[in-house]
VOPAVEX-262654 format. One record per residue: residue in three letters; y, x, z of N, C-alpha, C in turn. Coordinates in pm, whole numbers. Layout:
// residues N
- aa, n.yy, n.xx, n.zz, ca.yy, ca.xx, ca.zz, c.yy, c.xx, c.zz
- ALA, Y, X, Z, Y, X, Z, Y, X, Z .
...
This chain:
// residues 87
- aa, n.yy, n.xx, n.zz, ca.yy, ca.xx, ca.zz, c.yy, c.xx, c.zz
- UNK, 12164, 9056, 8858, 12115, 8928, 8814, 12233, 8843, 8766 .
- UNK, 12186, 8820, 8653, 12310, 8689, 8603, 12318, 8508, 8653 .
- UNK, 12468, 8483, 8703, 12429, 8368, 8728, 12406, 8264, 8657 .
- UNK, 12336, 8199, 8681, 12295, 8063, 8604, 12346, 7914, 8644 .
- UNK, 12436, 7841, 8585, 12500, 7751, 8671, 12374, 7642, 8684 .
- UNK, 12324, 7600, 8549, 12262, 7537, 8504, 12094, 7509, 8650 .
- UNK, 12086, 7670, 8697, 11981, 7635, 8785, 12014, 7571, 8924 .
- UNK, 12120, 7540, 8888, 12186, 7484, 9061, 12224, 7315, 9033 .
- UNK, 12197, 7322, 8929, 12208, 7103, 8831, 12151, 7036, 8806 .
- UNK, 12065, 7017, 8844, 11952, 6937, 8779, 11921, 6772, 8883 .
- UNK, 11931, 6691, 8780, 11912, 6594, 8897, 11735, 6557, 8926 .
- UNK, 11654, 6598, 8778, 11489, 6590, 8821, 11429, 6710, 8840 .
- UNK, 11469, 6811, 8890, 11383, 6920, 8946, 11337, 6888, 9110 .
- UNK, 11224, 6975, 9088, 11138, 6971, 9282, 11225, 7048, 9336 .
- UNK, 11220, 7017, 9452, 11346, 7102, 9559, 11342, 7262, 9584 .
- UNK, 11213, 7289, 9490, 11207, 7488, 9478, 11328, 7477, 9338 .
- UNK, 11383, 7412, 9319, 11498, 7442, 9237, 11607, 7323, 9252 .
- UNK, 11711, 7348, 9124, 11787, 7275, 9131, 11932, 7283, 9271 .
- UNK, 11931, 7193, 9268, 12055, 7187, 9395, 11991, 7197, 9547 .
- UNK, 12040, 7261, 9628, 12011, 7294, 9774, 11991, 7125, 9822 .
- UNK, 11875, 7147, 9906, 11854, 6990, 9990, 11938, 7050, 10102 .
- UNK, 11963, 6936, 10191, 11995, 6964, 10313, 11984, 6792, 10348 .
- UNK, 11975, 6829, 10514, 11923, 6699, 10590, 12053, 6668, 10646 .
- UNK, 12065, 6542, 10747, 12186, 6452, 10763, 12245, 6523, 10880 .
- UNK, 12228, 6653, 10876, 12295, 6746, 10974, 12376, 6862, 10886 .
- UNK, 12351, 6851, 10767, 12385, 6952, 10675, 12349, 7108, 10702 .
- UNK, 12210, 7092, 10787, 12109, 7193, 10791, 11999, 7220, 10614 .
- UNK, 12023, 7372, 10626, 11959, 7374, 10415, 11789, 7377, 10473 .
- UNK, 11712, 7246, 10428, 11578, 7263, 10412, 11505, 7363, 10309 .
- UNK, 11608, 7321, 10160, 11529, 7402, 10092, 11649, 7452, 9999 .
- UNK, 11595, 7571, 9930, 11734, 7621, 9857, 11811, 7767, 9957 .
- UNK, 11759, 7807, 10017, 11848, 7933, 10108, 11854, 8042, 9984 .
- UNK, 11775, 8079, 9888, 11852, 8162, 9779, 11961, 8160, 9707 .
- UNK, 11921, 7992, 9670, 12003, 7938, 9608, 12138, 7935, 9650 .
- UNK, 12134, 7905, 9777, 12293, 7865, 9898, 12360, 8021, 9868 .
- UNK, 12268, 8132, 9877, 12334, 8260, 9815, 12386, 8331, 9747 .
- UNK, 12338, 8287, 9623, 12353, 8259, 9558, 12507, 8241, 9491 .
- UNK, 12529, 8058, 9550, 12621, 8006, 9520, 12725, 8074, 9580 .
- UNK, 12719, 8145, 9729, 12845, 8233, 9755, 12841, 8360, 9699 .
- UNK, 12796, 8385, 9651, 12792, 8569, 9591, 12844, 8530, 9416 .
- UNK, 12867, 8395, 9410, 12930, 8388, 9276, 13076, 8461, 9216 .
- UNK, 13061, 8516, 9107, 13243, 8574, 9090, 13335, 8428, 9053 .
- UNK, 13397, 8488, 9046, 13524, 8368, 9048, 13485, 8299, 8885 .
- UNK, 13433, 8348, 8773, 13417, 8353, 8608, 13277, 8259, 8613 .
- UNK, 13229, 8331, 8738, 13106, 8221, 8712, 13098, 8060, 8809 .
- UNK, 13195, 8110, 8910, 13247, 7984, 8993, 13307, 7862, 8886 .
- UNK, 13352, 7943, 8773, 13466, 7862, 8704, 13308, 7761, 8609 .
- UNK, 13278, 7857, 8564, 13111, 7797, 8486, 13047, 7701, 8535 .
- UNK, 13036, 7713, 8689, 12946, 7615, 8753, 13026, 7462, 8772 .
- UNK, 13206, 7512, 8778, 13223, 7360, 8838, 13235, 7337, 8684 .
- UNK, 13266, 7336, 8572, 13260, 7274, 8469, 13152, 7215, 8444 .
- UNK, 13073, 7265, 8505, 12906, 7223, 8441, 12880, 7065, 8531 .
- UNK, 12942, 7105, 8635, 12959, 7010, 8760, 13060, 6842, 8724 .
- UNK, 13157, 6941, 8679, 13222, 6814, 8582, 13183, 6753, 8449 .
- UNK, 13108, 6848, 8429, 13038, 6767, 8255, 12879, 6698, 8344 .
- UNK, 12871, 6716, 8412, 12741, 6634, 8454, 12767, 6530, 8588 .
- UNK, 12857, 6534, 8621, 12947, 6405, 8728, 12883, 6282, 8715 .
- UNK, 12894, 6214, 8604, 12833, 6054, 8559, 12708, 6097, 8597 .
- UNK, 12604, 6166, 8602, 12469, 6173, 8616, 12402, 6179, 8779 .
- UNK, 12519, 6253, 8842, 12484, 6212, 8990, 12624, 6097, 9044 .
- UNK, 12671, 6032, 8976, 12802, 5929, 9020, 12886, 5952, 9092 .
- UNK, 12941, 6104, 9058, 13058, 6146, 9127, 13163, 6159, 9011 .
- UNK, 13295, 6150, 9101, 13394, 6153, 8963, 13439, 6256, 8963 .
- UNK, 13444, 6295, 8826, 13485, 6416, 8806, 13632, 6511, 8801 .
- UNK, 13698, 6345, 8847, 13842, 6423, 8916, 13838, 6470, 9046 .
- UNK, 13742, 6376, 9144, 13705, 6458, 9269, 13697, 6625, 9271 .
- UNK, 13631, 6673, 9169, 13551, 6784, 9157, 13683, 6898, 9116 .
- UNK, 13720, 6803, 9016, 13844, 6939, 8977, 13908, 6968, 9111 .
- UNK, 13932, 6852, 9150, 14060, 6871, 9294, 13973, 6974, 9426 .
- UNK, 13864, 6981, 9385, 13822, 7087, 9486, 13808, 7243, 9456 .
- UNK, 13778, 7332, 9538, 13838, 7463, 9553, 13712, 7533, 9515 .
- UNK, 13552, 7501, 9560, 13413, 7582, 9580, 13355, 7431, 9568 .
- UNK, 13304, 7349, 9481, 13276, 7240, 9478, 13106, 7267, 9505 .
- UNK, 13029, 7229, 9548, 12828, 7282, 9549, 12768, 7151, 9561 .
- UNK, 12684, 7108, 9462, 12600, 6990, 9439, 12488, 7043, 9532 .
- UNK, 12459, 6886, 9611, 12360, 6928, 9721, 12285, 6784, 9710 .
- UNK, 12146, 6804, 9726, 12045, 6652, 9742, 12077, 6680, 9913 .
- UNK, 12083, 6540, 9957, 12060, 6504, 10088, 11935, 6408, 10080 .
- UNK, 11878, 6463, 10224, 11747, 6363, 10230, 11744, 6316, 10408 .
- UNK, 11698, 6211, 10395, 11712, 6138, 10532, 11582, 6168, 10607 .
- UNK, 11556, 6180, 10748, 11419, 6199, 10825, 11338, 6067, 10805 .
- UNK, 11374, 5906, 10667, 11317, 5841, 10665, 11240, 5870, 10535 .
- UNK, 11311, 5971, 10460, 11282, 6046, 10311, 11164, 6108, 10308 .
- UNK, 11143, 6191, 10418, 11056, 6298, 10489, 10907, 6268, 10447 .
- UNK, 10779, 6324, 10431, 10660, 6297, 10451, 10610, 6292, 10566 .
- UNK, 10544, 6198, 10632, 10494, 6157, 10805, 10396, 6259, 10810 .
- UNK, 10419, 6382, 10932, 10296, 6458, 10966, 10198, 6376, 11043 .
């Protein structure tokens, strides 16, 4: 399977895609393929994703010198137990 950086970026996709959720424990709600994904990446496509990461920075308001300066950079939605739907 080829990787796709693009399916791990998105800031309006439902949480069956896009970037891994995880809750304020940095437990993954949704996204465990995805999280697999992101480590089974080669280094060529690691390089793909953080560029993509740095060309799309302004869109989730991170700076994109942060991003270079990191090593395995992974865009993640966090959601709060106030985020949640009430069972």
């Amino acid at each position: 399977m080829t990787f796709d950086p693009a399916k791990h970026i998105s800031a309006d996709s439902p949480v069956t895609r896009g970037p891994i959720v995880i809750d304020d424990h940095g437990r993954i709600l949704s996204g465990h393929d995805r999280h697999d994904e992101l480590l089974d990446r080669t280094p060529e496509e690691g390089a793909r994703y953080k560029l993509m990461l740095i060309n799309h920075s302004p869109q989730f308001g991170v700076d994109p010198m942060a991003i270079m300066r990191m090593k395995t950079p992974v865009l993640v939605r966090k959601i709060s137990p106030k985020d949640m739907p009430h069972r």
